[in-house]
C-alpha positions as CSV (number, residue, x, y, z in Angstrom):
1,X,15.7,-2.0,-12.7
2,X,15.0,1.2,-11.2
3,X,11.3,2.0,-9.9
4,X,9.7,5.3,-11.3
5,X,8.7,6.4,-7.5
6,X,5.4,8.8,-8.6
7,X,4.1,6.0,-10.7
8,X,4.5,3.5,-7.9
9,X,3.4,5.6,-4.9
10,X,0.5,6.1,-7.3
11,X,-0.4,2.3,-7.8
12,X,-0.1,1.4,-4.2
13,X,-2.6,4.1,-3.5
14,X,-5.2,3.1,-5.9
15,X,-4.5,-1.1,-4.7
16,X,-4.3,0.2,-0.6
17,X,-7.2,2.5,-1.3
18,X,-9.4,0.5,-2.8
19,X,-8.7,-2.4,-0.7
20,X,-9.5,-0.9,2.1
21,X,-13.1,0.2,0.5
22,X,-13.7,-3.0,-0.9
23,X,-13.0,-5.0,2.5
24,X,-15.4,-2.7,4.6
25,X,-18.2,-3.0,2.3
26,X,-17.2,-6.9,1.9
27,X,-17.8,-7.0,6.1
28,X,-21.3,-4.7,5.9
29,X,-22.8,-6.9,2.9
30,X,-21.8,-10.5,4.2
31,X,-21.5,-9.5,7.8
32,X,-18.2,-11.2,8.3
33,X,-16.6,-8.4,10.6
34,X,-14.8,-9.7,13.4
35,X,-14.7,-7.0,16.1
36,X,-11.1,-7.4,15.9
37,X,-11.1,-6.3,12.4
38,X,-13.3,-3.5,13.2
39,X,-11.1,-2.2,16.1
40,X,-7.8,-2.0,14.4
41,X,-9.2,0.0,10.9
42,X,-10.6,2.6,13.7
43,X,-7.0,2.7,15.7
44,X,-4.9,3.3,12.6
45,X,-7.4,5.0,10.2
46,X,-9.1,8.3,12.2
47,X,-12.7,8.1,11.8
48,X,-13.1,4.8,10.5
49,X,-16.1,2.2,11.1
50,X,-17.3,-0.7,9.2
51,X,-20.4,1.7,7.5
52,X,-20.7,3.1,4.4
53,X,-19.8,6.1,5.1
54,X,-16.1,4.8,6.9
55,X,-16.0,2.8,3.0
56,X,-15.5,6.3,2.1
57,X,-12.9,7.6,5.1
58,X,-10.8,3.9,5.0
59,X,-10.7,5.2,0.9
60,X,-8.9,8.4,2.0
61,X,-6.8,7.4,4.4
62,X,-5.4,4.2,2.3
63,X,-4.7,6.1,-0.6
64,X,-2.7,8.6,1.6
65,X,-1.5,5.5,3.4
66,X,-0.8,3.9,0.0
67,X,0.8,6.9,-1.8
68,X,3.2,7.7,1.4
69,X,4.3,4.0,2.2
70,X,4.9,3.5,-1.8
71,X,6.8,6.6,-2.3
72,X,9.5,5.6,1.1
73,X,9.5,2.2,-0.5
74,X,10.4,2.9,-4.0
75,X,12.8,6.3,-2.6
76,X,14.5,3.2,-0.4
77,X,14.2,0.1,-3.0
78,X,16.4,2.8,-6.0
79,X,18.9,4.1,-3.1
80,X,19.6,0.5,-2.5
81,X,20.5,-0.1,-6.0
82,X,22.4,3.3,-6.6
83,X,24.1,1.9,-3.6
84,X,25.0,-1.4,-4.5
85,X,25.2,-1.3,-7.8
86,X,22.8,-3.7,-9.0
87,X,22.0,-2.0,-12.0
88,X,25.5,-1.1,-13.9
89,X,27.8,-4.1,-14.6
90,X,26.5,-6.5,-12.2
91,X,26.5,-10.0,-13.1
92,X,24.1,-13.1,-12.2
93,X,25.1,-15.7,-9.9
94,X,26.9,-18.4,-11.8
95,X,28.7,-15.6,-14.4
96,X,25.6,-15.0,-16.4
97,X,25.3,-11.6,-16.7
């Protein structure tokens, strides 16, 4: 089965996005921030802290994360199966097909 790559890219953006929004205000209401946590969001997402406002920045930049790494996997998962051939003719181990 072939992945429809917009509708993919568009549900790892809304799961990365809001994952990332839901964690930061997870660390701010029950203080569980570690400062490592806190210092790797900032490296990889520009302008990021664990506030409200950075809720709001992490949201951006994981649904662009999200979108991007979703479209290169899907693009990559259906060239593998053009490629191989999963989809037309292939049979399951053990002749089942």
């Amino acid at each position: 089965m072939k992945l429809h790559t917009p509708a993919f890219s568009v549900a790892c953006a809304l799961l990365w996005g809001c994952g990332v929004f839901v964690m930061t205000w997870w660390m701010l209401l029950f203080g569980t921030a570690a400062p490592g946590e806190q210092i790797l969001l900032s490296k990889v997402y520009l302008g990021y802290t664990v506030s409200g406002a950075g809720s709001v920045i992490g949201l951006v930049w994981g649904l662009v994360d999200g979108l991007l790494g979703g479209a290169i996997f899907a693009w990559l998962y259906n060239a593998l199966v053009d490629r191989l051939g999963l989809l037309a003719g292939s049979t399951r181990p053990g002749g089942k097909g």
